[in-house]
C-alpha positions as CSV (number, residue, x, y, z in Angstrom):
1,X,-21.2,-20.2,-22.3
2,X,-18.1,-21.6,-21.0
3,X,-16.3,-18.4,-21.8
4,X,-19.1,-16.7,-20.2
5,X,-18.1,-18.8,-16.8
6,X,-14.2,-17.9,-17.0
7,X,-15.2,-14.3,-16.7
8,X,-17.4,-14.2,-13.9
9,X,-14.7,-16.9,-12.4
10,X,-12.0,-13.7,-13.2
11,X,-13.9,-11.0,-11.9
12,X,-15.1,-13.1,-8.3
13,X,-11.2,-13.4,-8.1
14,X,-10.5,-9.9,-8.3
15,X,-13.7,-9.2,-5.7
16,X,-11.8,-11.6,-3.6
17,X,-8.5,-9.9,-3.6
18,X,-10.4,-6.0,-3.4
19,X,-12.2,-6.9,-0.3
20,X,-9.2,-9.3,1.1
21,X,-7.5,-5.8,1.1
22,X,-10.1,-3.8,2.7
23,X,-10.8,-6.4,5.3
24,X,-7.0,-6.1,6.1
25,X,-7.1,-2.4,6.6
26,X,-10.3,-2.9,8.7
27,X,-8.2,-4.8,11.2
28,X,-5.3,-3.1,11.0
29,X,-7.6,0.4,12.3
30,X,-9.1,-1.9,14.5
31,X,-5.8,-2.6,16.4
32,X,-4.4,0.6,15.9
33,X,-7.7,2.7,17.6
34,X,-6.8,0.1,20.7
35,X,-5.1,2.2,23.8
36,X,-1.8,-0.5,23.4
37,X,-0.8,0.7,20.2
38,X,-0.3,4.7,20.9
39,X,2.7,6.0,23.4
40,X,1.1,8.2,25.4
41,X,-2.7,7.8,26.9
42,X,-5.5,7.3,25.4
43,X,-5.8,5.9,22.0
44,X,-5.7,7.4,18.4
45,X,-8.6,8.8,16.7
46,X,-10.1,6.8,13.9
47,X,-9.1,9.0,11.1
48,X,-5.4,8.5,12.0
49,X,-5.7,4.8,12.9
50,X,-7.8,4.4,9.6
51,X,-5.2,6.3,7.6
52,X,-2.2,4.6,9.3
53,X,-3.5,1.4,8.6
54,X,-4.7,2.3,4.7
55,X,-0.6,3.6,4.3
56,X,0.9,0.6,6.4
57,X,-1.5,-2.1,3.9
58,X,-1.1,-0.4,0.6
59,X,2.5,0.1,1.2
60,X,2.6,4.1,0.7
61,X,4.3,5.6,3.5
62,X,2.1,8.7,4.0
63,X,1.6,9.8,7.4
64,X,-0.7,11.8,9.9
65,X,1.7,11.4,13.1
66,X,5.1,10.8,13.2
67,X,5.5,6.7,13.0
68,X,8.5,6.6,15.8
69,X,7.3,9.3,18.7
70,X,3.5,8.6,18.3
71,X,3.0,5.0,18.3
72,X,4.0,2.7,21.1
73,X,6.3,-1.2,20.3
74,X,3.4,-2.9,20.0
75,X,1.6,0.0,17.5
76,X,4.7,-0.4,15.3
77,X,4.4,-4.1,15.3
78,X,0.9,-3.7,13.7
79,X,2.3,-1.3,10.9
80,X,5.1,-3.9,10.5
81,X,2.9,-6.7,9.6
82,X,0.3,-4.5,7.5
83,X,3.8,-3.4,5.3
84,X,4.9,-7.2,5.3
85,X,1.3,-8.3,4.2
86,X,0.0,-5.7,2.1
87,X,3.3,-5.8,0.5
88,X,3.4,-8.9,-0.6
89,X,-0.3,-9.8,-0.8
90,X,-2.7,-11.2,1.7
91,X,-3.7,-14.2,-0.9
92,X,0.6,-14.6,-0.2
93,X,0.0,-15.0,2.9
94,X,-3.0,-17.7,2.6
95,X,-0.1,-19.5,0.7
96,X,2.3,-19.3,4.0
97,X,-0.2,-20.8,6.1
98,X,-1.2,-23.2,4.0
99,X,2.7,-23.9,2.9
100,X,3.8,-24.2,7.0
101,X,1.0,-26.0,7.9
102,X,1.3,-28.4,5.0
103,X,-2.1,-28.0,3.8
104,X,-2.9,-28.0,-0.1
105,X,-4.2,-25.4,-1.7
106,X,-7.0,-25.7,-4.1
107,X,-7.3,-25.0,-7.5
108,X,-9.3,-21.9,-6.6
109,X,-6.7,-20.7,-4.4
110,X,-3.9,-21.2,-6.5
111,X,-5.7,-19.6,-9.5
112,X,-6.8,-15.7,-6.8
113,X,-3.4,-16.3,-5.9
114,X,-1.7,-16.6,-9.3
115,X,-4.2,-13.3,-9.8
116,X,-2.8,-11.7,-7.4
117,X,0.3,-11.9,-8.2
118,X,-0.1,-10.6,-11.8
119,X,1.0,-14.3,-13.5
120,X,0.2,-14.6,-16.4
121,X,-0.9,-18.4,-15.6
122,X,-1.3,-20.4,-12.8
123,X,1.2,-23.4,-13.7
124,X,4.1,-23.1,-11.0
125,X,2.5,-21.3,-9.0
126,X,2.8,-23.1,-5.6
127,X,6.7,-23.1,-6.4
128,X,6.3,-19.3,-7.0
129,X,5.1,-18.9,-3.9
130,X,8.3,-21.0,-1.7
131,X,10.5,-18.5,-4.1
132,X,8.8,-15.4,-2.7
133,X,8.5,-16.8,0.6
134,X,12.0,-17.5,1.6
135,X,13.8,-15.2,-1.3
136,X,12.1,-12.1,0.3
137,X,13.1,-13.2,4.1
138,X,16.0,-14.1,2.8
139,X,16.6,-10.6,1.3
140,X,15.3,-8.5,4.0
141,X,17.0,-10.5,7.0
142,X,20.5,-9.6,5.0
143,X,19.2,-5.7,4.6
144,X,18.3,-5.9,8.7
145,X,21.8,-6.8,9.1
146,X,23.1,-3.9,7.1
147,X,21.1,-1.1,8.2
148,X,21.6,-2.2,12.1
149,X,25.4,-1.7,11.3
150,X,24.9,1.7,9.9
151,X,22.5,2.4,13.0
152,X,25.1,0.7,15.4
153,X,26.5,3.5,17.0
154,X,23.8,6.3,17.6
155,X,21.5,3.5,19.2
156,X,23.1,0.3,20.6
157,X,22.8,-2.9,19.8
158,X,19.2,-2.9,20.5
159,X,18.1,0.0,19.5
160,X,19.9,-0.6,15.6
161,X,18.1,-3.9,16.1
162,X,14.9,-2.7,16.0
163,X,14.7,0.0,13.6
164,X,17.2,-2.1,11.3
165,X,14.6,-5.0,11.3
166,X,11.8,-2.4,10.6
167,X,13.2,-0.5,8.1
168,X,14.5,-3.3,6.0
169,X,11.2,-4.2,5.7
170,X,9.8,-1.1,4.7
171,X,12.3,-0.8,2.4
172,X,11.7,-4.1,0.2
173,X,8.2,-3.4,0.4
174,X,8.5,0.0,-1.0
175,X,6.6,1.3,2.3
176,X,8.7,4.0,3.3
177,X,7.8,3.6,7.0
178,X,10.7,4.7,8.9
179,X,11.2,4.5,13.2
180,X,14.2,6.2,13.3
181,X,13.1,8.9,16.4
182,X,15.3,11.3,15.1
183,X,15.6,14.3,12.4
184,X,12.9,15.7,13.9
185,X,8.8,15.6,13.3
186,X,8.1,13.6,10.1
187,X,12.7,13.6,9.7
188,X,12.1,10.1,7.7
189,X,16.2,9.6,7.5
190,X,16.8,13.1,6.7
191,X,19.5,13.2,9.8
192,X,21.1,10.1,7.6
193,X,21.0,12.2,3.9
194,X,24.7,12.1,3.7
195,X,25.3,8.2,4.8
196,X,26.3,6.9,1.8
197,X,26.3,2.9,2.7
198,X,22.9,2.8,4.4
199,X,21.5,5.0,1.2
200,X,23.3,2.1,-1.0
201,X,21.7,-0.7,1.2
202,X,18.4,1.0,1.2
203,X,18.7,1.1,-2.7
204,X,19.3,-2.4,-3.2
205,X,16.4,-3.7,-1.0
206,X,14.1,-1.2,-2.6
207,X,15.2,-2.0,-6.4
208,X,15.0,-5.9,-5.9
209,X,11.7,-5.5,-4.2
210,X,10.1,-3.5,-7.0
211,X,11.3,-5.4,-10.0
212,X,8.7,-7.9,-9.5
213,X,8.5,-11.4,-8.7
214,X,8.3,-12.9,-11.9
215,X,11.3,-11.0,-13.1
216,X,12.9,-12.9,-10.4
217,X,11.8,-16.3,-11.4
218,X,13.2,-15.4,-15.1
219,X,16.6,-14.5,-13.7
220,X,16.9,-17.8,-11.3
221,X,15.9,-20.0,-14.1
222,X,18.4,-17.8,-16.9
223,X,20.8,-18.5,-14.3
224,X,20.7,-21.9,-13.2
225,X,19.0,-23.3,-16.3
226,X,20.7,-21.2,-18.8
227,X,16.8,-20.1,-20.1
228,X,16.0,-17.1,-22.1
229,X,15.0,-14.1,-20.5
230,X,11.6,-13.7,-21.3
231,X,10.5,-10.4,-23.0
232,X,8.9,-9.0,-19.4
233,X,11.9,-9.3,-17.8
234,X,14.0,-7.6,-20.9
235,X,11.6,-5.0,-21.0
236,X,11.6,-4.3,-16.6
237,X,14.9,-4.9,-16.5
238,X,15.9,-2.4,-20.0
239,X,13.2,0.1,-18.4
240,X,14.5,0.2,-14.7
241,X,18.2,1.0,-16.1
242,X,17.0,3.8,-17.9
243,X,15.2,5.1,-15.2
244,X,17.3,4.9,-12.7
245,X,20.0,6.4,-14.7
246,X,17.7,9.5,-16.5
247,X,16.9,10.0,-12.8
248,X,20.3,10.4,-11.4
249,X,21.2,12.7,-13.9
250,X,17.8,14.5,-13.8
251,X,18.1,15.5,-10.3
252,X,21.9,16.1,-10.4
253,X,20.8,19.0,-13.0
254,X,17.9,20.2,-11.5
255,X,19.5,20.5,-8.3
256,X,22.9,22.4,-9.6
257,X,21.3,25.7,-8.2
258,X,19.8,24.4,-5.0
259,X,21.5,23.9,-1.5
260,X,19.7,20.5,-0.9
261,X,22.4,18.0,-2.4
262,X,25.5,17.8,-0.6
263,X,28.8,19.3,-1.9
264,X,31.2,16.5,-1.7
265,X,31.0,14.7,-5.2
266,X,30.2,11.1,-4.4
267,X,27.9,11.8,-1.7
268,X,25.9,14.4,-4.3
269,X,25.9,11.4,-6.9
270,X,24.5,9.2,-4.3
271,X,22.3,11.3,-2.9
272,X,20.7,11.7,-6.4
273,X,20.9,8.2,-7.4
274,X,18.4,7.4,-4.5
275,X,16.4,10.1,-4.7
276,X,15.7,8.8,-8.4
277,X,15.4,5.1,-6.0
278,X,12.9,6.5,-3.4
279,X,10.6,8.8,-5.7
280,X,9.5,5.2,-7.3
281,X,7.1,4.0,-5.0
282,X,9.7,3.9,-2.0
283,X,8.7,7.1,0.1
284,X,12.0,7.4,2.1
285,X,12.8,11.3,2.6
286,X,16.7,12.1,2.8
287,X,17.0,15.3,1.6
288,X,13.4,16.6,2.7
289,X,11.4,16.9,-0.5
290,X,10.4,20.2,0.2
291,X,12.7,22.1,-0.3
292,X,13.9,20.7,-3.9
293,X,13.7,22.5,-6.8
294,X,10.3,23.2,-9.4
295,X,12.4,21.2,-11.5
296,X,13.5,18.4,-8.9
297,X,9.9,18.3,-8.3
298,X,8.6,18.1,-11.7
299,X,10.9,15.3,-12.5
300,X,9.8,13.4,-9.0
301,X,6.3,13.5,-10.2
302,X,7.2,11.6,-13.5
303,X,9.4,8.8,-11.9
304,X,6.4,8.3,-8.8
305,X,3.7,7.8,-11.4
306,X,5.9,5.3,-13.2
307,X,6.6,3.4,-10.1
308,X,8.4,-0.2,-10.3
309,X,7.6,-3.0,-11.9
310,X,4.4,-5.4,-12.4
311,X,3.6,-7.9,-10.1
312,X,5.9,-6.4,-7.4
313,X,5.6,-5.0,-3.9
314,X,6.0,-1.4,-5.7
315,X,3.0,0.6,-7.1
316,X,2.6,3.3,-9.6
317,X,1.1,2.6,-13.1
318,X,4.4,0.2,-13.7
319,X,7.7,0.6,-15.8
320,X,6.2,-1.7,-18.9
321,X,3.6,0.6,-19.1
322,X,5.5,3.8,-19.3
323,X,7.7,1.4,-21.8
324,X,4.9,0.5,-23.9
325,X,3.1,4.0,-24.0
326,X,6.5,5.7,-25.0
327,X,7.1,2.7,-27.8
328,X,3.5,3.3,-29.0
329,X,4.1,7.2,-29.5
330,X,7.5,7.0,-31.0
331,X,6.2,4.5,-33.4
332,X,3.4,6.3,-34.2
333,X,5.8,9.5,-35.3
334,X,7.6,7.0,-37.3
335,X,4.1,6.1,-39.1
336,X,4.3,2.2,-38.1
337,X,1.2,0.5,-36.9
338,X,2.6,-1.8,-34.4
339,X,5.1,-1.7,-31.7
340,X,8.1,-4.2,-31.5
341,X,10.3,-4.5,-28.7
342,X,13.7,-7.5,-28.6
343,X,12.0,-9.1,-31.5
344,X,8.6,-9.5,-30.3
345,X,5.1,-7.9,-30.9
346,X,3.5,-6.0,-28.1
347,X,-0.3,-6.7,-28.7
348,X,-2.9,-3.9,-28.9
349,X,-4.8,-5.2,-26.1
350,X,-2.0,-4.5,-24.2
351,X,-1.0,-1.2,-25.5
352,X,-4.9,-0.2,-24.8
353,X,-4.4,-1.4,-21.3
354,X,-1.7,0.7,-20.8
355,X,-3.1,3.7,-22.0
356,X,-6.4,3.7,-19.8
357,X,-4.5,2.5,-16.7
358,X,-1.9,5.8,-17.4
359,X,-4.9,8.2,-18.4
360,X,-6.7,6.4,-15.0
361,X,-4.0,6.9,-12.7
362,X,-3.1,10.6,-13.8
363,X,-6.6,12.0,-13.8
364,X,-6.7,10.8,-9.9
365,X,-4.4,12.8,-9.3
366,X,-5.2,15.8,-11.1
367,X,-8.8,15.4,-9.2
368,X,-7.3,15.2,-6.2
369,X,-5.0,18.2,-6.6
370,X,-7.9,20.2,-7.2
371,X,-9.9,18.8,-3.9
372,X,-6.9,19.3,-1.6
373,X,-5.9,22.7,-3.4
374,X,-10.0,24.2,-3.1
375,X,-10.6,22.6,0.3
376,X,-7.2,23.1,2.5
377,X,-5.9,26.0,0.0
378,X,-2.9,24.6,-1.0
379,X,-0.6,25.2,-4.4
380,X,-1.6,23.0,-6.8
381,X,2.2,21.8,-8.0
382,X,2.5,20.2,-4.0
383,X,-1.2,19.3,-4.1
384,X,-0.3,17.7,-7.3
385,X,2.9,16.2,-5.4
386,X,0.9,14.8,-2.7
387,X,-1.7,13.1,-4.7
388,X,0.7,11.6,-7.0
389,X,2.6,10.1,-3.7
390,X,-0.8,8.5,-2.7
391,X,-2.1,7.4,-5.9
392,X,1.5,5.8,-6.8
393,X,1.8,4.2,-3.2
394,X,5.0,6.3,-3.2
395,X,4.7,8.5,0.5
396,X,6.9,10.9,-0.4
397,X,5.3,14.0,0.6
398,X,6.0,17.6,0.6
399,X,5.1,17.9,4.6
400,X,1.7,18.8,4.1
401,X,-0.2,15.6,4.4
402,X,-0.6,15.8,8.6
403,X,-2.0,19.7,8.2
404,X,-4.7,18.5,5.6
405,X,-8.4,18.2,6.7
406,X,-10.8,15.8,7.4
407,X,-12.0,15.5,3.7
408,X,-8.4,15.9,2.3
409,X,-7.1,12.9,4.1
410,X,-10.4,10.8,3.4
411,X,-9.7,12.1,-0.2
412,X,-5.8,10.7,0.1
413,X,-7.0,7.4,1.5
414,X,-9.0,6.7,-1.5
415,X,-6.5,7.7,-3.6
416,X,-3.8,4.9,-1.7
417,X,-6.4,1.9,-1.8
418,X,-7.4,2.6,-5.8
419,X,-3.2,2.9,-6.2
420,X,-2.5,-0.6,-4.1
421,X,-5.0,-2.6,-5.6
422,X,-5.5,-1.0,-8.8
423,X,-7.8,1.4,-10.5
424,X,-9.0,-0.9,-13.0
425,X,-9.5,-4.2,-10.6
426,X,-11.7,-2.2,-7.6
427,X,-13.6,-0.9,-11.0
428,X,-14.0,-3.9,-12.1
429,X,-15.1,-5.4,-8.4
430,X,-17.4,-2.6,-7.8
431,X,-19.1,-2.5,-11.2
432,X,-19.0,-5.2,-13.5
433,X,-20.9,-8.7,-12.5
434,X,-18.4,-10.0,-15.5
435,X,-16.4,-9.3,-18.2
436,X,-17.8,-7.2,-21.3
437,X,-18.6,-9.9,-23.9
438,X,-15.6,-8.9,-26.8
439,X,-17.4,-11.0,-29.6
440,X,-20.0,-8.5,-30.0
441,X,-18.6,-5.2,-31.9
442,X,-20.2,-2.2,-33.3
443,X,-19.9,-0.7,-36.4
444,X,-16.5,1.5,-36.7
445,X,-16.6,5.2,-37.0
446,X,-14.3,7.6,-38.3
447,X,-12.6,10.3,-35.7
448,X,-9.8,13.2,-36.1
449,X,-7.0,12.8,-33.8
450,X,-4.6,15.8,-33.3
């Protein structure tokens, strides 16, 4: 019985954070379909407002209209605080009220809130939330400072202000929103492909941003405490590095015949070292994804459904997954029936987790490649591109999204919510009243695999 209450306790919590989300999105169209947020007269359309608002909250990046020409100050202020909310969570900023208004949170809260950001209990949780709270200010004042130099002078002290504030943000959150106003329609910071230092800056903000919080936690107490890393954190940290690095490479190969890199050494390296940054879960286009390589493009799609790191700002189906799913298979080569990683166990449970959330996430996609290639006619490898983007919360896109129709776009803003909050947790809000009772099993059959 008691067991019986902590489910339906879990699964209210998880309503809780779904329709927290959607409400959030709901407002954020609401204020975006108002005349004050578009440049010119009149006011934007539903569809874009809703879409805006579903890219700005999930912390994708796609877009319909170009973010710095089509929406006025006060429209880019909205998308501003969507990224900074949906990007950290909206039961986060509960906590910020609640922490500046010195009001104590309840049990309840503390517990949706631990939930939603993917604890694995809720002890510390309050202290958790002071860490995130001033660390990511902390951490995206310092890449507002940076980025404004960069912008310095092309747009005055002002101007670099403004879009070194806004992009700084974007950038930690892994939203990929951009108001640079230059490079053209939908440029992103194309017209800044070759600046090495604001490429570097961008890098940082986005890699500390998607390693997840608790990951940060580990590393302040290994530091200050002299704790052992715990095996999350070896396993993000181990599976970033390789990432990161089999990126760089990867695109530096794949890109040895095409004209997109540039052709002064360090610049090409780190040119390919962020485009191995930005394809997980960022969104920022400097080198115009279009016109990369099959390969280049092949490769992209692998590192934007891996995405960054549990419990993070970043989306995508999560580097421990891709860890444990690629331990699971090279064990099973091997013939051993459980997978070890620094010393340690990884459970089944988890290992089945993994699994359905991969097999989840990449059959979205592959559905909605086929409904943007049959409805708007489109090749299936950059419908494939496209979805991928949306369901990893990346926003990279291969220019196509603003030319899609009605259904197409209705299609992708499905396919950004499911990727934000998670496949499995709206699932699980819309369907199950509580969790399946696991004491009651069925006979075991025998199947043929392979």
């Amino acid at each position: 019985m008691e067991r019986g209450r902590r489910r339906t306790r879990s699964t209210g919590r998880i309503k809780t954070i779904t329709l927290a989300f959607a409400l959030m999105i709901g407002v954020g169209t609401l204020l975006l379909s108002m005349p004050f947020a578009k440049a010119g007269p009149g006011h934007a359309d539903l569809l874009t407002a809703l879409f805006t608002a579903t890219s700005a909250t999930c912390v994708t990046g796609l877009v319909v209209v170009d973010t710095a020409t089509y929406w006025s100050f006060g429209g880019r202020l909205v998308i501003l605080m969507l990224i900074q909310i949906g990007g950290l969570g909206v039961m986060m900023l509960a906590a910020m009220v609640a922490m500046t208004s010195r009001r104590r949170m309840s049990l309840g809260q503390q517990m949706t809130l631990s939930t939603s950001l993917n604890l694995f209990d809720v002890s510390g949780v309050l202290d958790m939330a002071r860490m995130i709270f001033f660390g990511t200010f902390l951490i995206e004042g310092l890449g507002a400072v940076g980025v404004t130099l960069c912008l310095l002078g092309d747009f005055g002290f002002w101007g670099a202000l403004e879009r070194g504030v806004f992009i700084s943000i974007s950038a930690f959150c892994n939203a990929g929103f951009d108001n640079l106003g230059v490079g053209g329609q939908f440029g992103s910071i194309t017209a800044y492909g070759g600046c090495a230092p604001l490429l570097l800056i961008l890098a940082a903000l986005i890699v500390v941003g998607g390693i997840g919080f608790y990951v940060w936690r580990d590393l302040f107490d290994y530091v200050r405490r002299k704790k052992r890393l715990s095996l999350h954190t070896k396993l993000v940290l181990t599976t970033t590095g390789i990432l990161l690095t089999a990126g760089t490479v990867g695109f530096l190969l794949t890109e040895t015949r095409g004209t997109i890199l540039s052709e002064q050494p360090f610049t090409r390296f780190i040119q390919a070292f962020f485009q191995s940054v930005t394809t997980r879960t960022a969104g920022f286009d400097h080198l115009s994804q279009g016109s990369l390589t099959s390969p280049s493009l092949a490769l992209s799609d692998i590192l934007m459904i891996i995405g960054g790191s549990p419990g993070s700002v970043a989306g995508g189906v999560k580097t421990t997954t891709a860890a444990i799913i690629a331990m699971s298979a090279f064990n099973s080569f091997r013939g051993r029936p459980s997978v070890t990683a620094f010393g340690r166990t990884i459970p089944r449970k988890t290992i089945a987790e993994a699994t359905s959330l991969f097999f989840l996430a990449g059959a979205s996609a592959v559905l909605g490649a086929f409904v943007l290639s049959i409805s708007d006619g489109i090749s299936f490898e950059v419908s494939f591109y496209e979805c991928i983007s949306a369901i990893a919360t990346v926003g990279l896109s291969c220019g196509i999204t603003p030319t899609l129709g009605l259904f197409s776009k209705s299609f992708l803003i499905v396919l950004m919510f499911l990727g934000r909050v998670g496949i499995v947790t709206v699932g699980s809000a819309l369907f199950l009243r509580s969790w399946p009772d696991e004491s009651i099993r069925l006979p075991e059959g025998s199947v043929l695999i392979g």
